[in-house]
Each structure stands twice: as C-alpha cells, then as structure tokens.
N, C-alpha and C positions, 0 to 999 in steps of 0.2 A: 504493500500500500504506500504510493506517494504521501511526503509529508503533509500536504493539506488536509489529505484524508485523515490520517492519524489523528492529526490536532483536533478533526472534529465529532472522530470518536473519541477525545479524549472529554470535550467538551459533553458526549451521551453520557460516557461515565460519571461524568460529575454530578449530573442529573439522576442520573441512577443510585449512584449510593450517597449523594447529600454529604458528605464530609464536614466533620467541624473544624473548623478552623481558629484557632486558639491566636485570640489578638493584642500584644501589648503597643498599643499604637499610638497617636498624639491627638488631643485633647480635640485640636481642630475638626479632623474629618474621623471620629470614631463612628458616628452617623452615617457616610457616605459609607464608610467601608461595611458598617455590617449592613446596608442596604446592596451595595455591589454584593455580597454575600447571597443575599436573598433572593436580589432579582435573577442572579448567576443559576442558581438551585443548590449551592451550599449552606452549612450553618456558621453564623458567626458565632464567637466568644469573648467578652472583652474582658477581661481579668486582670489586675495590674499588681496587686500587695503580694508583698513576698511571704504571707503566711498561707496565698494559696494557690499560687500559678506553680508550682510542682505538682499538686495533684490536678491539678485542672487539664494541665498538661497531658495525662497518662490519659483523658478522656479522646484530643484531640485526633487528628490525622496529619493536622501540620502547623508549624507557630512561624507566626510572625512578628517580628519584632522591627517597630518604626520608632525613630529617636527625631519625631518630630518637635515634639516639644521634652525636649531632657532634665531629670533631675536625678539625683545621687539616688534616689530610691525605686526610679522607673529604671535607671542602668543597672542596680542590684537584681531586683524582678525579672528582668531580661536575661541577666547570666544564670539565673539560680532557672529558669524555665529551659533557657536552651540547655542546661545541661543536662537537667532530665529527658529533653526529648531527645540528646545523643545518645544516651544511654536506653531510651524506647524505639531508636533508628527511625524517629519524625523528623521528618527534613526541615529546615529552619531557614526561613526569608530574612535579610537585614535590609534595612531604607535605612540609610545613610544619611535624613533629612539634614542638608545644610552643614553637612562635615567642611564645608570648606569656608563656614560661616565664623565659626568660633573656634577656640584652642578647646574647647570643654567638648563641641560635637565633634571635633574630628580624633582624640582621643577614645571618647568612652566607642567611638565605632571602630577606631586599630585595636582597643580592650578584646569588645567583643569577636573579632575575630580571631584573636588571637588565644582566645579561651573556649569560644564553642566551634564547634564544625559547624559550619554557618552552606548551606547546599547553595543557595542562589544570595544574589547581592544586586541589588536592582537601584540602578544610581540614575542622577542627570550626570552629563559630562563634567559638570564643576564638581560634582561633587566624589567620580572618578578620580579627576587629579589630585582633589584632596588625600583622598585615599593611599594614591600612589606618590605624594610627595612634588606634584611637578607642577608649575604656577598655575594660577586659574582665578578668573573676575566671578565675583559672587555677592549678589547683594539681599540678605534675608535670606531664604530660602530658595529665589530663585535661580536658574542656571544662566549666566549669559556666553556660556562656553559652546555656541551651536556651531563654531568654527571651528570646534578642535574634534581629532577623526575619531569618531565612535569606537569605527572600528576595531582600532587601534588599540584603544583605553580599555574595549569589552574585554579580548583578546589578554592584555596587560593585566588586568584585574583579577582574571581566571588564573593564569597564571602563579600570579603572586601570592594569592591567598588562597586555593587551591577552589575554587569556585566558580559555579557558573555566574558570569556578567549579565546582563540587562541592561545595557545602556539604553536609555530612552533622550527621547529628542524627534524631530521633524522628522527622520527616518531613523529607527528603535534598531538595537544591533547584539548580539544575541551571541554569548562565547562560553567554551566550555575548555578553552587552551588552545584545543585543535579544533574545531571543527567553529566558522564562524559565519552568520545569519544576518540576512538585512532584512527588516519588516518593516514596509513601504504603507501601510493603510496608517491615517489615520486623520486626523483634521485640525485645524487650528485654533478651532472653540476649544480642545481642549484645554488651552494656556488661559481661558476663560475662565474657568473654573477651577477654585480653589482644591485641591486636593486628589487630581486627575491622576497624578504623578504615584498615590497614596493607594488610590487605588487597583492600578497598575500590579504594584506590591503584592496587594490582596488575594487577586486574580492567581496572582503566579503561587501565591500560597493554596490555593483551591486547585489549582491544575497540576503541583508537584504531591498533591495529597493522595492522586489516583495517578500520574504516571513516574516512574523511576528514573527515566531518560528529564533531566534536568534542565535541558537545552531544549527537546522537546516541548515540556510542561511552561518553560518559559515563551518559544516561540506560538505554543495557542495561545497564551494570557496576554498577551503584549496586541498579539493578531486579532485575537476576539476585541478587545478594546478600541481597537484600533475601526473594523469592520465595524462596531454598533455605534463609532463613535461619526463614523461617515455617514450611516444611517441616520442618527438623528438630526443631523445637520440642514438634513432635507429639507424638513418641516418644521426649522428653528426661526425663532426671530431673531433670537440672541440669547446670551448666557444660560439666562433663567429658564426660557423654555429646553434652549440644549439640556441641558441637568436635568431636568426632567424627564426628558423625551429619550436621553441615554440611558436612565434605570426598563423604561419599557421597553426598548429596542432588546436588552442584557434578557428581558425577560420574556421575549419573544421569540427572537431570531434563533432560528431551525440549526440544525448540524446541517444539515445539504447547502442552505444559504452562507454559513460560515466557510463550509469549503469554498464554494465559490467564488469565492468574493475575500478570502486571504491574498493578500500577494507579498510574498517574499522572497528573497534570490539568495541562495546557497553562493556563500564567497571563496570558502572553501572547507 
C-alpha cells in the first residue's frame, strides 16, 4: 500500500479504537486540543500534578507533552509522566513551544530530552534551531524562521536527539534521520489561529498511538491537518469561522477523501 493509503488507514484506526491521549499541554489551547481530540475520534486527557500523571499515564496510548506555557512544576509532571510511559513503551510527543524564546524554554526542553525517550519532536523552525544551538529570530512564540531549510533542521533534529522531527511551517517536513518527507497541504489561516501549531502536536500524539512507524504517524497528523485545514478554508470568512469550520471538517472528512487529497513528496 502506497503511503497515502496507509496514513489513511491509519486515520480508520484511530477511529476505530478511540485512543487516549494523555495531555500535559499549555494553558492557552488545552481547549482546542482536547477538541482536535474529539472531532479527530480520539480521547483527550489533560492531567498536569505530579501526584497523578504516572498513573494516569499507565491508562493512556500516548503522552504529550507541550511547554507552552512552562513552570518548575509542569516540567517536573512532564519528566515524572514521560518516564513512566518509557517504561509502558507509550510513545511521547515534545512541543518545544518557544524554546528559542527564553533560556528557561529552551533548557527545560534539552532537560526533557535528554531524560525521556521522547518518539516525535514536532517544532516551528525557530524553535528547531533552538534546539540545535544554531541562530534563529523569534519573537513570543512565534516562528519567523520560514527561510531557514526544514528540511535540513527535521533531518538534524532526528539525528541529534534520536527522534522523529516534525518540522512544521508553509511546507511541514517530516524526518526520522534517514528517511525524509515534505507535506505540501495546508493553508494560511492556519497562522490565524492561535494554537494551530499545538495542535498539530496532538494529532501526531493520536496517530503514533495506533501506528509504530513514527515518520508514518507523523506524516498522516501533519497531512490530515493540513487537508481539513484546506477544506475549511473554502467556506471561511476569516479566522473565526476557519476555527470553527476546521473542528467539523477533523470531524467529517472520510479516509478515501484524506487519501486523496494528501500531497506529499518522499525526499529521500
């Protein structure tokens, strides 16, 4: 089965077995994401104290952890969760939010790496270079690094911290060391809406819940985002209707229509 196909029987399976998805995520889009959860056909969990994200953990299928909004006690929660789901073999998402914003984000995120097996690492490009040490313009949160090669940084990322990348940006790039993906869907309203990027993350936590191939589970999550994100665009006015109109698209749109209508090109 060509990669399209795949990704959107991965997308059936999601649908089919509902996976929980265990979330310590940031204050901002906890909202959008366990709705992207919902409309998707997975379960969210948003769990943060460190008296109970180990066991909440052992319920899950996959954790994610976003350091959007960071504090000394949501980076404890985050290490003491990933390391029970290494030890349950659940694959663990990092958002990187703004590591190249502060000395305190771009620490507690080389922390976490370098303490949990972290499966996927899904960044914007500034926040890649953070990562890797190499300059990069960043202001808040957002990325203004659309000049610098995806590719490159996905590829680099994996590498270094032994991880699949998720570079996201105008075209999303997809690395596992060796093997690396460009996924060309997606629209500009996304930059529209607060937490697009967050949720991105989530996806790829719900798609590496039911598949094992990493690069796989990231190129549907990235792709499917990307496809509903063009769809809704259709019948948008603007932001508010987008946002809207992208949880019912997540919550419509078919496995046959998603194959269809991925486009992404194998680099190598």
């Amino acid at each position: 089965m060509e990669l399209g196909g795949r990704c959107a029987e991965i997308l059936a399976r999601i649908r089919q077995r509902r996976p929980l998805v265990h979330h310590i995520t940031n204050i901002v889009v906890a909202n959008d994401n366990a709705n992207t959860m919902l409309a998707l056909g997975a379960l969210p969990v948003m769990a943060y104290a460190r008296e109970e994200v180990e066991e909440m953990v052992t319920s899950a299928e996959a954790l994610v952890l976003n350091l959007g909004t960071p504090t000394e006690s949501v980076i404890e929660s985050a290490f003491l969760a990933g390391k029970r789901a290494n030890a349950l073999g659940i694959p663990v998402i990092l958002d990187p939010v703004g590591a190249g914003a502060t000395r305190f984000r771009k620490e507690a995120s080389l922390l976490l790496l370098d303490r949990v097996r972290v499966t996927i690492v899904r960044a914007n490009a500034a926040e890649a270079c953070a990562l890797l040490g190499c300059p990069s313009h960043e202001r808040g949160v957002e990325s203004e690094g659309e000049a610098e090669n995806r590719a490159f940084l996905a590829r680099e990322i994996a590498l270094r911290f032994g991880v699949t990348a998720a570079i996201t940006g105008a075209v999303d790039y997809v690395s596992d060391g060796e093997r690396v993906v460009a996924v060309h869907n997606g629209h500009p309203l996304l930059t529209r809406v607060t937490g697009t990027g967050c949720m991105a993350t989530s996806l790829c936590g719900a798609f590496a819940a039911v598949e094992n191939d990493a690069l796989l589970a990231s190129l549907g999550a990235l792709g499917f985002l990307g496809v509903c994100a063009e769809r809704a665009a259709r019948d948008s006015q603007g932001p508010g209707s987008f946002r809207m109109r992208l949880f019912d698209v997540m919550y419509s749109l078919s496995e046959d229509d998603f194959a269809r209508n991925l486009s992404f090109e194998v680099l190598q």
